[in-house]
Backbone as CSV, one residue per row, in Angstrom:
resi,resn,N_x,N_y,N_z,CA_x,CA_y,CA_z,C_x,C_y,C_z
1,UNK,33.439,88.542,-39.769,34.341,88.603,-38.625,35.375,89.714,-38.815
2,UNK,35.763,90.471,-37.594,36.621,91.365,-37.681,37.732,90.546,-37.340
3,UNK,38.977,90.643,-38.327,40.622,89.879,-37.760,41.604,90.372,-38.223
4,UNK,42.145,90.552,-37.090,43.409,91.216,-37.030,44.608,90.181,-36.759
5,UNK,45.970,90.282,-37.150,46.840,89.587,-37.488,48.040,89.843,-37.180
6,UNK,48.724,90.365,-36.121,50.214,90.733,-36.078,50.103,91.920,-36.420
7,UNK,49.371,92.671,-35.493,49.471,94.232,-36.309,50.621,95.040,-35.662
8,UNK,51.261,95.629,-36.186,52.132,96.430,-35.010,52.618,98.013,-35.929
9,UNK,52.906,99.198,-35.115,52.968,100.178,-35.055,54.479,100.305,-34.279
10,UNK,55.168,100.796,-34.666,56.770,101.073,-34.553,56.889,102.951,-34.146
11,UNK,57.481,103.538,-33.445,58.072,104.575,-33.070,59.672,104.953,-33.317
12,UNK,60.038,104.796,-33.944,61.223,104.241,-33.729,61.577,102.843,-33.488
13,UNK,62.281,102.831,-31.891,62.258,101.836,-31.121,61.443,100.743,-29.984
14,UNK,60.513,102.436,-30.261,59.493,101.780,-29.247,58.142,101.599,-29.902
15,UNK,58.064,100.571,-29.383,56.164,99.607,-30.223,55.445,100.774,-29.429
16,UNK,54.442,101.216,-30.469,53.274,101.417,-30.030,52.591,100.663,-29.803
17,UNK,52.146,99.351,-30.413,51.497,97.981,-30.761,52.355,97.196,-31.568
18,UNK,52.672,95.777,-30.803,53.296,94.817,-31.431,52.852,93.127,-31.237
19,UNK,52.578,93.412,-33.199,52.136,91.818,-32.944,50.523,91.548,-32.505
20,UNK,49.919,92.454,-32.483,48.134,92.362,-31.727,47.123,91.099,-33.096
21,UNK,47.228,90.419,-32.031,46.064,89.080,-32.613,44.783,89.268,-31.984
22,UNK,43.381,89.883,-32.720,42.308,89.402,-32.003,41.396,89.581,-33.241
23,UNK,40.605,88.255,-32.524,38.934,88.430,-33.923,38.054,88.470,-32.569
24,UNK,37.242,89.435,-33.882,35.679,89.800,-33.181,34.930,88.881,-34.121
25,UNK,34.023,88.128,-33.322,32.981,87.284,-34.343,31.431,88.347,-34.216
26,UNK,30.795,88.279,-35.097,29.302,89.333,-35.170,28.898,88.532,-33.573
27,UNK,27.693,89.506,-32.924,27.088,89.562,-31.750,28.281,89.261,-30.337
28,UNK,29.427,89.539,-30.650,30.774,89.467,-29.656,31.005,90.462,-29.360
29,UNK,31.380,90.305,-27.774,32.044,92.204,-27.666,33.760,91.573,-26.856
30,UNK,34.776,92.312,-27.851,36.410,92.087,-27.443,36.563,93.674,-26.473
31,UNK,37.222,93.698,-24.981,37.397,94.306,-24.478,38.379,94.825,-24.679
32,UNK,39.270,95.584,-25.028,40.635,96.066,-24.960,40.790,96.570,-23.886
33,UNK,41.904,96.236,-22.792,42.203,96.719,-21.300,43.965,97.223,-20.757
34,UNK,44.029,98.662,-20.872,45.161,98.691,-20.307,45.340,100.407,-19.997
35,UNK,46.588,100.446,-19.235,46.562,101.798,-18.475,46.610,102.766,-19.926
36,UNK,47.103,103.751,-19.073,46.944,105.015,-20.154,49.007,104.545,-20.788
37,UNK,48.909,104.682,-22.416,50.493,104.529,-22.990,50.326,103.189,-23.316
38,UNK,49.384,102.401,-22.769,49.616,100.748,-23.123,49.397,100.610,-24.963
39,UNK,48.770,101.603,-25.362,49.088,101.179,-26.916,47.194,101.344,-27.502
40,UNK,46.029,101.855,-26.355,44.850,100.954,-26.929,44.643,102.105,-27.997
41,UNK,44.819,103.789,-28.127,44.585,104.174,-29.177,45.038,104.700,-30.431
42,UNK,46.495,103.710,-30.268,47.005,103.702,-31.332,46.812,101.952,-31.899
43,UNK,46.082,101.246,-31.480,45.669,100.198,-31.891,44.245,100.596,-32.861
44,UNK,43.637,101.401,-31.874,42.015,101.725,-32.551,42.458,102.323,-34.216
45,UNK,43.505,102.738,-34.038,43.995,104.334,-35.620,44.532,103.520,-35.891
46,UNK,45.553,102.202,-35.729,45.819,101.578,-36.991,44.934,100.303,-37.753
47,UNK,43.953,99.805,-36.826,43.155,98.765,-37.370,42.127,99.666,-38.511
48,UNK,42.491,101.201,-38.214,41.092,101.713,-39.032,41.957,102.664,-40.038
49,UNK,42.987,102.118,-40.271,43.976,102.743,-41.245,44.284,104.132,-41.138
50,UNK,44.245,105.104,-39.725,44.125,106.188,-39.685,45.954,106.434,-39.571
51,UNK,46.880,105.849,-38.729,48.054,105.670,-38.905,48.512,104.500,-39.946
52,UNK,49.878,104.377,-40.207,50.256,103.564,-41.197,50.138,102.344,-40.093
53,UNK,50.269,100.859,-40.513,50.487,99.879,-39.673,52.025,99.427,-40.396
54,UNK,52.813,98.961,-39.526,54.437,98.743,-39.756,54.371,96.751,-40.612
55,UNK,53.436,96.446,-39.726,53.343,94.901,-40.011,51.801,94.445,-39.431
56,UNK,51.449,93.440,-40.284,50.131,93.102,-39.835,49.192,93.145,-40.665
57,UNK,47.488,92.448,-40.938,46.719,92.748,-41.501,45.426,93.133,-40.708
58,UNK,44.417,93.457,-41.306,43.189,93.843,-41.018,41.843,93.504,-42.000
59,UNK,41.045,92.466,-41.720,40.131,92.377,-42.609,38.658,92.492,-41.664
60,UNK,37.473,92.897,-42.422,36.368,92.653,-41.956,35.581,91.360,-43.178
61,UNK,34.808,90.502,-42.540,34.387,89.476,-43.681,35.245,88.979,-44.493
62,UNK,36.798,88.868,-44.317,37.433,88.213,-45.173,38.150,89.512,-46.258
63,UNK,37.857,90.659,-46.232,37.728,92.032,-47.444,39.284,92.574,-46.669
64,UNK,40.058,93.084,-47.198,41.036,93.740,-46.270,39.938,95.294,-46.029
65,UNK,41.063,95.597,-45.276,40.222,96.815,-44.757,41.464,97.460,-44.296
66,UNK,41.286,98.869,-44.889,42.036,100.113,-44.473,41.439,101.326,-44.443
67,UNK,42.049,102.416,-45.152,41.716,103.705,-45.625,40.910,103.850,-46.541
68,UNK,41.647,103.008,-47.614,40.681,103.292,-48.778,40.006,101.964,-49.236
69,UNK,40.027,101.421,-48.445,38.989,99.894,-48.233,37.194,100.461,-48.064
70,UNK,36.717,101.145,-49.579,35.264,101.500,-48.906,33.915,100.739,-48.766
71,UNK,34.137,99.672,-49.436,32.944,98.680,-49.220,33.462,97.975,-47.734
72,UNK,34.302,97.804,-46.789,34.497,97.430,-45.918,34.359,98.484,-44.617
73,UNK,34.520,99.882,-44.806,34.332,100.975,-44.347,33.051,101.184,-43.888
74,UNK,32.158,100.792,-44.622,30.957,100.905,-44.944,30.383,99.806,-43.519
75,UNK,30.704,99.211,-43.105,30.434,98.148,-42.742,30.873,98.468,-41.037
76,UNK,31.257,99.654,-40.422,32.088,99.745,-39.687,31.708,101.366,-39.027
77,UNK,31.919,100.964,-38.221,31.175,102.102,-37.016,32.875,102.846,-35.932
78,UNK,33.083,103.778,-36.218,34.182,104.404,-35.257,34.173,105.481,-34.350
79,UNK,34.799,105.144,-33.249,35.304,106.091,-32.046,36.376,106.313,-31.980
80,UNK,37.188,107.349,-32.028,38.591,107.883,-32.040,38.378,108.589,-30.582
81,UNK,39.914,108.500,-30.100,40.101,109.379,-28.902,39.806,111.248,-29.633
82,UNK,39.705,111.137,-30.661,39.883,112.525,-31.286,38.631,112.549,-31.743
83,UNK,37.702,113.764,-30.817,36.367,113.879,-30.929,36.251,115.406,-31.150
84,UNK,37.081,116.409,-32.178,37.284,117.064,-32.609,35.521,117.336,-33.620
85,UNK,35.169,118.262,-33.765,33.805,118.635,-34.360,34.268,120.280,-35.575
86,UNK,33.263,120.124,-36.404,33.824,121.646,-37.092,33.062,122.514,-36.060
87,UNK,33.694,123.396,-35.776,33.076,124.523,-34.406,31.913,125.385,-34.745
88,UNK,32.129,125.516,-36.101,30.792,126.507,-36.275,29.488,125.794,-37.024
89,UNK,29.742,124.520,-37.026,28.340,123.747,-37.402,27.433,123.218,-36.380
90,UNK,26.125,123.420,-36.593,25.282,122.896,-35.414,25.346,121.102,-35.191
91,UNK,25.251,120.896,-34.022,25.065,119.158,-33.721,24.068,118.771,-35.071
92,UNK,23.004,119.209,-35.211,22.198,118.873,-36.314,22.796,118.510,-37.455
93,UNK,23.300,119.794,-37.997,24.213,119.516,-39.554,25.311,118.741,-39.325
94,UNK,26.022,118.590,-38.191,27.018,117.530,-38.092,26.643,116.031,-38.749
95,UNK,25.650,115.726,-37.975,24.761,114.479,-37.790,24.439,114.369,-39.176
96,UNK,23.142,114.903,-39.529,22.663,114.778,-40.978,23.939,114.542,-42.242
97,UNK,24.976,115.697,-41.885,25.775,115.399,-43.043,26.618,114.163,-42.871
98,UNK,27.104,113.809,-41.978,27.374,112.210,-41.529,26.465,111.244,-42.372
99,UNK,25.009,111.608,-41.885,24.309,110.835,-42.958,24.210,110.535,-43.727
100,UNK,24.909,111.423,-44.748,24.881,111.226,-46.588,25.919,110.283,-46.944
101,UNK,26.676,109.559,-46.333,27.553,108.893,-46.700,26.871,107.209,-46.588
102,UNK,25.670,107.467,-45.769,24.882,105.830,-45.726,23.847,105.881,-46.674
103,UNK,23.361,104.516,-46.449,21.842,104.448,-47.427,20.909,105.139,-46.806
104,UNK,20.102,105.213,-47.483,18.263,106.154,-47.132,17.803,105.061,-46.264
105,UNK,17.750,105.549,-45.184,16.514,104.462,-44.433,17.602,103.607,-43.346
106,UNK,18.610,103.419,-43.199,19.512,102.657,-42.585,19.964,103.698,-40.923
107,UNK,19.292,104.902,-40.654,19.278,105.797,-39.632,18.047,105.717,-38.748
108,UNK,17.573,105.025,-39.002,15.750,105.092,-37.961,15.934,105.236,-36.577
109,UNK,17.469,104.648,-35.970,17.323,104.782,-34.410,17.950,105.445,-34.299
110,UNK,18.488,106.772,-35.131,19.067,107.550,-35.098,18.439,108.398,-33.718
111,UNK,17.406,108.807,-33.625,16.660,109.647,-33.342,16.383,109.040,-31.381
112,UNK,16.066,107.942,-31.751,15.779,107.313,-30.123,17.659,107.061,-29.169
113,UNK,18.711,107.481,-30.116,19.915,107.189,-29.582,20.214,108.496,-29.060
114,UNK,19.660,109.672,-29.847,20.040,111.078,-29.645,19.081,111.382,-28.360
115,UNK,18.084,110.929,-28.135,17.120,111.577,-26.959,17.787,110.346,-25.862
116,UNK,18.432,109.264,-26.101,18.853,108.756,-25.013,19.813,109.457,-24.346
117,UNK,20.724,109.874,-25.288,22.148,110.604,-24.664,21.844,112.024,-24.426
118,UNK,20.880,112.785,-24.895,20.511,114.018,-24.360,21.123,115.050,-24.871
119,UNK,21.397,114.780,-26.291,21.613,115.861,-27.356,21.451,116.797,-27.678
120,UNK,21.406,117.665,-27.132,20.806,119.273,-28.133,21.204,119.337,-29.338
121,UNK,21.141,119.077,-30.288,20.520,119.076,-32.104,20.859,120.391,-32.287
122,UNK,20.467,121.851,-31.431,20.499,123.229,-32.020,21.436,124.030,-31.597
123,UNK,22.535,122.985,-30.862,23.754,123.912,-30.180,24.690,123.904,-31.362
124,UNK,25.729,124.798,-30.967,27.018,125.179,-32.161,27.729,124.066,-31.607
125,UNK,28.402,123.530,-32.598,29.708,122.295,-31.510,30.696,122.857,-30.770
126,UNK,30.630,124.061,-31.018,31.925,124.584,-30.262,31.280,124.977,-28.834
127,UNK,30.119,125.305,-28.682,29.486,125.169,-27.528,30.074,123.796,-26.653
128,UNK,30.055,122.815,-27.481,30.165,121.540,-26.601,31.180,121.217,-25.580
129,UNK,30.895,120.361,-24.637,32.261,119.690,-23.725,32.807,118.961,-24.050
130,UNK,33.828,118.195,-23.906,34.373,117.237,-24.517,33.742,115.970,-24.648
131,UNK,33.134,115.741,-23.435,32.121,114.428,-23.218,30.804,114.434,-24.035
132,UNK,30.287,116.052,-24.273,29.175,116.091,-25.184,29.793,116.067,-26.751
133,UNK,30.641,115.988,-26.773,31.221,115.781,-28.535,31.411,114.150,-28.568
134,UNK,31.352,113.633,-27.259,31.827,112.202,-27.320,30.469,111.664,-27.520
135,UNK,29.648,112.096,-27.384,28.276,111.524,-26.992,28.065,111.470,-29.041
136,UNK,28.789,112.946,-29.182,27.694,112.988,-30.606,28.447,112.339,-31.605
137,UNK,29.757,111.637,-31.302,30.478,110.996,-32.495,30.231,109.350,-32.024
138,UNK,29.870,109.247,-30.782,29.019,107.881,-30.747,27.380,107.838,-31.514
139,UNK,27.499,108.543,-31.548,25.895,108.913,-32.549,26.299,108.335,-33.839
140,UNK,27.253,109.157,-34.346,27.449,109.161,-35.993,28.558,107.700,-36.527
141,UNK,29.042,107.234,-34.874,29.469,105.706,-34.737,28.601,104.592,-35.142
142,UNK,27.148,104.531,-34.734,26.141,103.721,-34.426,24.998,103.631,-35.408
143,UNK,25.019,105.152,-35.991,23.720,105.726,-36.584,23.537,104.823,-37.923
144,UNK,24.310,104.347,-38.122,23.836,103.295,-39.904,23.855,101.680,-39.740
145,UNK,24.013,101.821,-38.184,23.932,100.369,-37.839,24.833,99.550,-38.632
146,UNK,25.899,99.725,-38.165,27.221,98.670,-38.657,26.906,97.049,-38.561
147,UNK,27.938,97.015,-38.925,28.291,95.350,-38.790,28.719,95.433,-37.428
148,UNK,30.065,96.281,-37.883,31.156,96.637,-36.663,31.874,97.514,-36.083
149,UNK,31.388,97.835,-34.662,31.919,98.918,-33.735,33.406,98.906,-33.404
150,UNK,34.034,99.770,-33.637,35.406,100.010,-33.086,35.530,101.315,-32.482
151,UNK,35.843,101.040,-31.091,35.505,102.456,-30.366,36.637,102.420,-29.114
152,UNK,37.114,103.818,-29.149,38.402,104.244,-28.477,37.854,104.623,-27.173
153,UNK,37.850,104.204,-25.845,37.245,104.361,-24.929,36.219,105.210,-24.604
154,UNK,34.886,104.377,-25.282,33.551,105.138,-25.164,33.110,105.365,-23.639
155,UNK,33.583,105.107,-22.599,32.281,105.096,-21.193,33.575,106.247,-20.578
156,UNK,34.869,106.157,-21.195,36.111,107.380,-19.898,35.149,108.774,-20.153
157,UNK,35.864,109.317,-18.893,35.040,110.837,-18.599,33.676,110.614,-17.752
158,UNK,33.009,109.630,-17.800,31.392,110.311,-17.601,31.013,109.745,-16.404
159,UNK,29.627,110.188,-15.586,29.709,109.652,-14.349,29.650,108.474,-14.444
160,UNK,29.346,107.921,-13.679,28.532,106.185,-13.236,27.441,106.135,-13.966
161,UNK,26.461,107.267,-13.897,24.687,106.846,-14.603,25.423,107.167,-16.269
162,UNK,26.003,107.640,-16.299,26.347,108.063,-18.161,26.996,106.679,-18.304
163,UNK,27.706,106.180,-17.975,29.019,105.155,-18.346,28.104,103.674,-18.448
164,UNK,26.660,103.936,-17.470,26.039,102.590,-17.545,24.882,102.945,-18.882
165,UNK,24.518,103.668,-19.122,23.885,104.417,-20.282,24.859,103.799,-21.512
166,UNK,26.027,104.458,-21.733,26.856,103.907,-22.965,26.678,102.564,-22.874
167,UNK,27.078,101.863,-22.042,27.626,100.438,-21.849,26.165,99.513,-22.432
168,UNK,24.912,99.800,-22.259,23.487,99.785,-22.277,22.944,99.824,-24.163
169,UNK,23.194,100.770,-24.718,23.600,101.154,-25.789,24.670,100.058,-26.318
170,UNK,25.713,99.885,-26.047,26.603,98.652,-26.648,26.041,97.047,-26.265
171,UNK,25.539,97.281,-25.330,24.429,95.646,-25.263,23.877,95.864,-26.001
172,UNK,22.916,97.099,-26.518,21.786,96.907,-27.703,22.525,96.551,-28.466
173,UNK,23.580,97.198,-29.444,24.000,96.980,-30.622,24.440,95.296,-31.047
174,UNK,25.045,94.683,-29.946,25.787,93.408,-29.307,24.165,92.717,-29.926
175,UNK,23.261,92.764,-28.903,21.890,91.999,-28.954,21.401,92.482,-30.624
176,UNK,21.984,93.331,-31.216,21.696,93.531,-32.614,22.633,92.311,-33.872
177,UNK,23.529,92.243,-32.950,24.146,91.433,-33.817,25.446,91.585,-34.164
178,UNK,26.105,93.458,-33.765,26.964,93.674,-34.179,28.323,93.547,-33.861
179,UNK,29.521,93.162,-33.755,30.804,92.866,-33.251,31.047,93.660,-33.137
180,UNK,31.816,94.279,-31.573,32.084,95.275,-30.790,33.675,94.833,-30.240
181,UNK,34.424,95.909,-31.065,35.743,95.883,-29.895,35.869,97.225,-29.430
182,UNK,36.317,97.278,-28.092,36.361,98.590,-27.508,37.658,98.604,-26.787
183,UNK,38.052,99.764,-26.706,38.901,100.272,-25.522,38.608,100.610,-24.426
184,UNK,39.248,100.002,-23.050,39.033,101.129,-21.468,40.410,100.763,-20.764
185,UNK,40.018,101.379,-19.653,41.137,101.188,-18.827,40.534,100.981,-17.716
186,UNK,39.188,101.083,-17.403,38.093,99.801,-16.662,37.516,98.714,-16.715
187,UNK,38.085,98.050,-15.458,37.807,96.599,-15.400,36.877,96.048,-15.723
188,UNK,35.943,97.160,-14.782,34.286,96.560,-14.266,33.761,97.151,-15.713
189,UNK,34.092,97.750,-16.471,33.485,97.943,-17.789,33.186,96.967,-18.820
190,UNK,34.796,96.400,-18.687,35.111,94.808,-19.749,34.173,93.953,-19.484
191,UNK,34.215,93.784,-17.764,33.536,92.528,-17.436,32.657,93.029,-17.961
192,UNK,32.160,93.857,-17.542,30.193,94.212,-17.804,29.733,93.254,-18.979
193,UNK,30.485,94.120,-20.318,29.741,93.662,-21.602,30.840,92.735,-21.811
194,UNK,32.173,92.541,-22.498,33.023,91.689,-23.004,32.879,90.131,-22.610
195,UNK,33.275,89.671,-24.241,32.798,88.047,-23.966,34.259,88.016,-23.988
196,UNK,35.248,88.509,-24.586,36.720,88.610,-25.023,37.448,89.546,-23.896
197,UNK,38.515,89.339,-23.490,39.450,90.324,-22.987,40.834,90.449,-23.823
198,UNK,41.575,91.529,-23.953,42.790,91.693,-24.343,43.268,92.662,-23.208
199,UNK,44.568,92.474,-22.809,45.696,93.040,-21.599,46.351,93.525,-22.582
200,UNK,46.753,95.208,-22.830,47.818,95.627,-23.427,48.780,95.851,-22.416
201,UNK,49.847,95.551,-22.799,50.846,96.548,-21.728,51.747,96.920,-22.663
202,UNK,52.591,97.967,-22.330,53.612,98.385,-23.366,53.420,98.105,-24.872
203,UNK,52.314,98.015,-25.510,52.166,97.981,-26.759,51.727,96.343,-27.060
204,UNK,52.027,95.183,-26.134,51.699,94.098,-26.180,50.556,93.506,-25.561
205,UNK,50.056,92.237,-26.456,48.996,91.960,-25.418,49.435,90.668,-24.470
206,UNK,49.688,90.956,-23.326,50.330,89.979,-22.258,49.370,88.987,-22.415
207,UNK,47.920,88.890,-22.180,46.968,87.858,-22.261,45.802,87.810,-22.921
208,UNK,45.262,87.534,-23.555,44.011,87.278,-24.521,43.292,85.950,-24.314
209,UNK,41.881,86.111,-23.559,41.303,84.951,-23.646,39.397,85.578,-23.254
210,UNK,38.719,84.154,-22.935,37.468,84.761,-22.709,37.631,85.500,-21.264
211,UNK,36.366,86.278,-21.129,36.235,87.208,-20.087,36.539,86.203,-18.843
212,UNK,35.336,85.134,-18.944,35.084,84.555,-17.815,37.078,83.850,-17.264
213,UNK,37.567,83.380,-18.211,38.519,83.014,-17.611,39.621,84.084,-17.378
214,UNK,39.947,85.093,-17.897,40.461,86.358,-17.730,40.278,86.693,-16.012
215,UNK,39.038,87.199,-15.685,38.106,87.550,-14.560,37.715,86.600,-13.523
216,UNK,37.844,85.386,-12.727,36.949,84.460,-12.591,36.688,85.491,-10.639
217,UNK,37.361,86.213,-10.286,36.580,87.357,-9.151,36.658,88.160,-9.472
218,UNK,36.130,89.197,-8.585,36.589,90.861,-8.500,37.821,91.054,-7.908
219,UNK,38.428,91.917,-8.322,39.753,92.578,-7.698,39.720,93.812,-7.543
220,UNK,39.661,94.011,-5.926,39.567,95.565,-5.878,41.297,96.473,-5.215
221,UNK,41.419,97.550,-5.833,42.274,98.488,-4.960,41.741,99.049,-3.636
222,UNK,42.303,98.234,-1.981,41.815,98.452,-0.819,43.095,99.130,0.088
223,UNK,42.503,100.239,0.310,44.059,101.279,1.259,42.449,101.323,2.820
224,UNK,43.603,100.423,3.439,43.301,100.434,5.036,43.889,100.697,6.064
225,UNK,43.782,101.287,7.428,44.249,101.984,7.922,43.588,101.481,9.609
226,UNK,45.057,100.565,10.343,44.570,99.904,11.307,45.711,99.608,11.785
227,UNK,45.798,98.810,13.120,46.739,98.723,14.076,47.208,96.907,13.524
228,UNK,46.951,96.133,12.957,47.654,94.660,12.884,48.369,95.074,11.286
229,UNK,49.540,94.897,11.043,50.610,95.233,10.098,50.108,93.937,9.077
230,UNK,49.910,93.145,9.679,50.098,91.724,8.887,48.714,91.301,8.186
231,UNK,47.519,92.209,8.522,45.926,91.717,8.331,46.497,91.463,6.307
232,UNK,47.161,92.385,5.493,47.036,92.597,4.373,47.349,90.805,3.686
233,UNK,48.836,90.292,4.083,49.239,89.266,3.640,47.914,88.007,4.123
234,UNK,47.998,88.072,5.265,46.556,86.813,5.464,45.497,87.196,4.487
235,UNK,45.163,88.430,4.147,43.947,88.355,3.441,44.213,87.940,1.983
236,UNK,45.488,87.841,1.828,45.730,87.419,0.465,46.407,88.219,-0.566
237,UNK,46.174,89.591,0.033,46.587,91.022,-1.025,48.161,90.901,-1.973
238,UNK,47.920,91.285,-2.987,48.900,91.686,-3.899,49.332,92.802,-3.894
239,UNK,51.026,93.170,-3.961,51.308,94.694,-4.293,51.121,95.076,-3.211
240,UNK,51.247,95.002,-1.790,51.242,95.400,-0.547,52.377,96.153,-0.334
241,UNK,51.785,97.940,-0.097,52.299,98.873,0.004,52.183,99.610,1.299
242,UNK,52.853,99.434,1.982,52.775,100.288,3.646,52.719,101.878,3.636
243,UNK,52.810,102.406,4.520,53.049,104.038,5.117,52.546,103.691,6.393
244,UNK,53.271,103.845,7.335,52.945,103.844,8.762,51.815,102.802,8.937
245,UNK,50.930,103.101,9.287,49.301,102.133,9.927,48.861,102.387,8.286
246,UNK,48.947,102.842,7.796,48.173,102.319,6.321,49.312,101.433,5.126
247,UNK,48.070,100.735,4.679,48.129,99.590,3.931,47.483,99.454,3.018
248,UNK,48.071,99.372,1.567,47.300,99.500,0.313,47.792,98.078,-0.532
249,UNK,46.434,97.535,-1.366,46.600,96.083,-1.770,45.739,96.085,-2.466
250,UNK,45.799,94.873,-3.291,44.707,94.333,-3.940,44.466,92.714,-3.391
251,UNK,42.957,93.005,-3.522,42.052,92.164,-2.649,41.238,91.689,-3.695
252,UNK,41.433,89.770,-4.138,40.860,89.320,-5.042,39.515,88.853,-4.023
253,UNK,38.134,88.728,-4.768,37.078,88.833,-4.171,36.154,89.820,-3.978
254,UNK,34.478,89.373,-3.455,33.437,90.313,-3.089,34.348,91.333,-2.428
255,UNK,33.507,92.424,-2.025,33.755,93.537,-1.060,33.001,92.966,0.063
256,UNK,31.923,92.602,0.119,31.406,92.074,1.179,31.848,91.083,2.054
257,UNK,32.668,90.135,1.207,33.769,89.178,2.377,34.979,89.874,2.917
258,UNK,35.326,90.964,1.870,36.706,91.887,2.705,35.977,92.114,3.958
259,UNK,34.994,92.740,4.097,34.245,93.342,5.533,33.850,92.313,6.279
260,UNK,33.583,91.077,5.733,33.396,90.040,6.707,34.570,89.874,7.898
261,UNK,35.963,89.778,6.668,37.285,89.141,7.059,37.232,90.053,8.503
262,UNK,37.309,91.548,8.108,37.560,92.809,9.132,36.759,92.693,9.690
263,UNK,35.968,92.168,10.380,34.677,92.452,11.284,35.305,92.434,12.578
264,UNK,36.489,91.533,13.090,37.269,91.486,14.081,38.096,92.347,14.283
265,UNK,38.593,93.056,13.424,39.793,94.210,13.213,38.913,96.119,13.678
266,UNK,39.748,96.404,14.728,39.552,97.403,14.916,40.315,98.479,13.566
267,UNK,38.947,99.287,12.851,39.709,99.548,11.614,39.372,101.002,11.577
268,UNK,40.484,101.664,11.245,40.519,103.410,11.288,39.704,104.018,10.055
269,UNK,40.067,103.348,8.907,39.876,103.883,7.457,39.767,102.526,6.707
270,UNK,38.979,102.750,5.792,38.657,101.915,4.806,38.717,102.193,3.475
271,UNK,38.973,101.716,2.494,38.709,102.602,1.040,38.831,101.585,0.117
272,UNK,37.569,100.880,-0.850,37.498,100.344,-1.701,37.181,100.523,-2.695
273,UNK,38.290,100.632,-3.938,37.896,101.000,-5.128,38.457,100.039,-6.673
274,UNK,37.733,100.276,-7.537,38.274,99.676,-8.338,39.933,99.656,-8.979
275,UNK,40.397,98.140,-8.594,41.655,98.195,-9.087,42.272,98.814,-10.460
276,UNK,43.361,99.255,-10.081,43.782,99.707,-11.920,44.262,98.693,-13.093
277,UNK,43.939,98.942,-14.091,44.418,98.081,-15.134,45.786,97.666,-14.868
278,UNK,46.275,98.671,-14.702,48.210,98.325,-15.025,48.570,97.503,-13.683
279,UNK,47.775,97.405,-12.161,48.314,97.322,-11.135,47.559,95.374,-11.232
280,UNK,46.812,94.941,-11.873,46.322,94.263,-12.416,46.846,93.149,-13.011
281,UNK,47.216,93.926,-14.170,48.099,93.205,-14.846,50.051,92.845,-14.510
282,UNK,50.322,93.909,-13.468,51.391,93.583,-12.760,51.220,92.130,-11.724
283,UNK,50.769,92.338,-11.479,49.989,91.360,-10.387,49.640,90.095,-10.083
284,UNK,49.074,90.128,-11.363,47.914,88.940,-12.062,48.234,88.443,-13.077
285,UNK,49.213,89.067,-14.323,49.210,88.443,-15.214,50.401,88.437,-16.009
286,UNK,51.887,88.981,-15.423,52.840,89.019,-15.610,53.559,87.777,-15.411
């Protein structure tokens, strides 16, 4: 089990992370969820000893685990927001030399992970985009088949077909067995895979529980644009924000019953999108 204990990270005055309680049990995936500043990747750098931690512990299997924790290291798969590459080495030698730090033989799906994500092997890294360096340090995340994934928002940046690709890839590993905590600042991501949710806000986690009770609808961000002022409050909306005939809210529920509700409403504009973390957790869980 991955467990963490009161971890917290100090700035001064201001928490980066304070106090963070969560265990990952093997074949579990813990969501980490919050806007951008809420604390999730300076949570990822101190559970993996990359910053100092102020207070708190960190063990995998009972072993503490830090920096120089290497039989526990060993055991442990990472994504940093910092997907930095040496510029003049090919994706190839990146990869391979990554390799020498595992056992012989512990890389076999190395190869079917790289043709999933669509790797070129013979480019310079400095060739790369940022999203293609993300692709290849989820490679060298995965490639020895951990125990346990810790990954700093693997699916941000990429379209819809890439983001369901990653997410696809972390079910395998999950259906492998392995305990997965991740970072996003998408909802519909957590839900997807997470059996766990964590709410950071300001460095804290406001709520921690299972997905299903975290989530029990969808909540979308809906800006509509129509002649009845009042449609927003009957429908239930949170955070109801005017400008003239438009009206912006969050709308717990399908999308398909929002359009039911409106079927009577002569309606100018419509726009349904996924709510934001922070507007969310203002909302919902404050």
């Amino acid at each position: 089990m991955l467990e963490i204990h009161g971890l917290s990270r100090w700035y001064g005055r201001t928490p980066g992370i304070n106090g963070i309680d969560i265990a990952v049990e093997p074949g579990s995936v813990c969501a980490v969820c919050g806007a951008p500043g809420s604390g999730k990747s300076t949570l990822v750098r101190a559970v993996m000893g990359i910053i100092r931690r102020d207070a708190g512990i960190v063990a995998i299997d009972g072993e503490p685990f830090g920096r120089s924790d290497a039989y526990a290291r060993m055991k442990v798969g990472c994504m940093t927001d910092n997907t930095l590459l040496p510029p003049d080495m090919s994706v190839r030698d990146v990869i391979d030399h990554a390799g020498l730090f595992y056992e012989e033989g512990s890389q076999n799906g190395t190869g079917t992970l790289i043709r999933r994500l669509k790797i070129d092997l013979r480019r310079k890294c400095r060739e790369l985009s940022p999203l293609e360096r993300k692709k290849v340090w989820l490679v060298m995340a995965i490639m020895h088949a951990p125990d346990y994934l810790i990954l700093d928002e693997p699916t941000a940046g990429f379209d819809a077909m890439e983001r369901e690709l990653v997410l696809d890839i972390l079910r395998t590993e999950k259906d492998r067995g392995a305990g997965i905590l991740f970072t996003t600042e998408s909802i519909s991501d957590a839900r997807s895979i997470g059996d766990i949710g964590v709410f950071l806000d300001e460095g804290s986690a406001v709520i921690a529980d299972e997905m299903g009770n975290l989530m029990t609808g969808e909540i979308s961000l809906v800006t509509l644009e129509c002649d009845d002022g009042g449609i927003a409050a009957r429908l239930g909306g949170k955070g109801i924000r005017r400008e003239g005939d438009t009206v912006r809210f969050l709308y717990e529920g399908a999308p398909d019953n929002l359009i039911k509700e409106l079927s009577g409403i002569s309606v100018r504009r419509l726009l349904i999108e996924e709510a934001p973390v922070a507007e969310i957790i203002e909302y919902y869980y404050r």
